[in-house]
N, C-alpha and C positions, 0 to 999 in steps of 0.2 A: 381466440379468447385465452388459449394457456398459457400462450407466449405472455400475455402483457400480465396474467395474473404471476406467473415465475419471474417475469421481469419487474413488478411492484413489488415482493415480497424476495426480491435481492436486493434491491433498492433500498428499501426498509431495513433490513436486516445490514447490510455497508454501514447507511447512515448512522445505525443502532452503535457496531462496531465501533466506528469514528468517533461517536461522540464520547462513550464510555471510553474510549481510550484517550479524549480528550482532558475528561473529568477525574481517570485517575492520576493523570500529568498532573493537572493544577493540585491535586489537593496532595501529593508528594512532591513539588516543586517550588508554589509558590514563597513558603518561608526561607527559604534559601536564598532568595532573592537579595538579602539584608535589606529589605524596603521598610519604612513604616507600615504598620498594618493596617492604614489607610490606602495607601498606596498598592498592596495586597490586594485589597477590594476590587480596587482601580485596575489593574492585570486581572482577575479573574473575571469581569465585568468584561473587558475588551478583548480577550481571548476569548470568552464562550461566544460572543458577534461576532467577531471570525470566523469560528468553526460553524456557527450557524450560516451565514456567508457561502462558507466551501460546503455545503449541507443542500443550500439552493442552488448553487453550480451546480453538484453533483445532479442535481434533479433535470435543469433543462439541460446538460448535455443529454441525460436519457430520453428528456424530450423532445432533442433534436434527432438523436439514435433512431428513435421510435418511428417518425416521422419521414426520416428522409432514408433510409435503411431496409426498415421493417417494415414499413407500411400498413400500421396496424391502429393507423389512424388519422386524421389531421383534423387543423384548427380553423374556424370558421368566427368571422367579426373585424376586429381590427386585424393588422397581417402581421404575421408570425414568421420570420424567413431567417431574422438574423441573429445572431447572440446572444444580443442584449435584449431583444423582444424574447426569448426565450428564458431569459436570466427574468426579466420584468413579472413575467407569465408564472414562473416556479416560486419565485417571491411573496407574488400576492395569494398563491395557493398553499405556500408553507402556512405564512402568516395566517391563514384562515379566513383572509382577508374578503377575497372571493367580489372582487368588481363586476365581472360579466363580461368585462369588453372584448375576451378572446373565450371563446366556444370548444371544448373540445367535442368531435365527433369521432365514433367507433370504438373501439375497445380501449383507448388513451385514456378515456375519461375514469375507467381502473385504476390508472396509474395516478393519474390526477386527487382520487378521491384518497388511495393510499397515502400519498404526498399530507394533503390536510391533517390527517389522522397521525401521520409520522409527525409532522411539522409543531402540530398540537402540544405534544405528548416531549418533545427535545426541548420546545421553549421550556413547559412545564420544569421539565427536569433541571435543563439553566437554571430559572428560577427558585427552584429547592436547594440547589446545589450553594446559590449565592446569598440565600436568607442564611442558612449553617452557615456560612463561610462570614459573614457579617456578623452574626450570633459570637462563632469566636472571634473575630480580628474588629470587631468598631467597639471602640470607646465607654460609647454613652449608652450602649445596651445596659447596663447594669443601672446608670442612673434613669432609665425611663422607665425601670420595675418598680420604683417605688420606695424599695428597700431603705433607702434614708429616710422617706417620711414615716414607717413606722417605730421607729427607736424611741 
């Protein structure tokens, strides 16, 4: 059980790292780009799915570590052996998605439930990250406050 709890809360803490190192990239890099600041959007929107992307790798490698390694767990339902069943599996558990089709049993499902909770909380921040970032770089922010119809 302490293994998978130090191995969920490195896990977490990587991803933490990555993303944040992600976020201060774009938001010191993307103006330099010389793009329009639509296009702006457009990069920071497909870079943060990316990194969200390399966010779910990162998960089922560890759930393939876990598994075939550590032995501090396996999965039970549909079959879980190969990469992309692993990548499948870490995706729909980032997402919060939570299908059912693959089961974790034994102390995995720690890691699994960390995953959600991390996964939660990284789109979240995506999300904050590109509302400010459209606030300053889109257009017609200014005109859908209103601001002209009071004059």
């Amino acid at each position: 059980m302490a293994l998978a709890i130090v191995l969920a809360f490195l896990s977490v803490a990587a991803t933490f790292i990555f993303h944040y190192r992600v976020l201060l990239w774009l938001g010191a890099n993307t103006q330099r780009f010389n793009l329009q600041t639509q296009a702006q959007v457009l990069v920071i929107v497909i870079v943060l799915f990316l990194a969200h992307i390399v966010e779910i790798g990162f998960y089922a490698m560890v759930y393939s570590w876990s598994v075939s390694s550590l032995e501090i767990g396996v999965f039970k339902g549909a079959p879980v052996g190969s990469a992309m069943n692993y990548l499948y599996y870490s995706g729909v558990i980032y997402t919060t998605l939570g299908l059912g089709d693959i089961q974790p049993i034994g102390h995995i499902r720690f890691i699994t439930a960390m995953e959600a909770l991390n996964g939660f909380f990284l789109i979240t921040w995506s999300a904050s990250f590109t509302f400010l970032a459209m606030g300053r770089l889109w257009p017609w922010v200014s005109e859908c406050s209103g601001s002209k119809d009071k004059q």
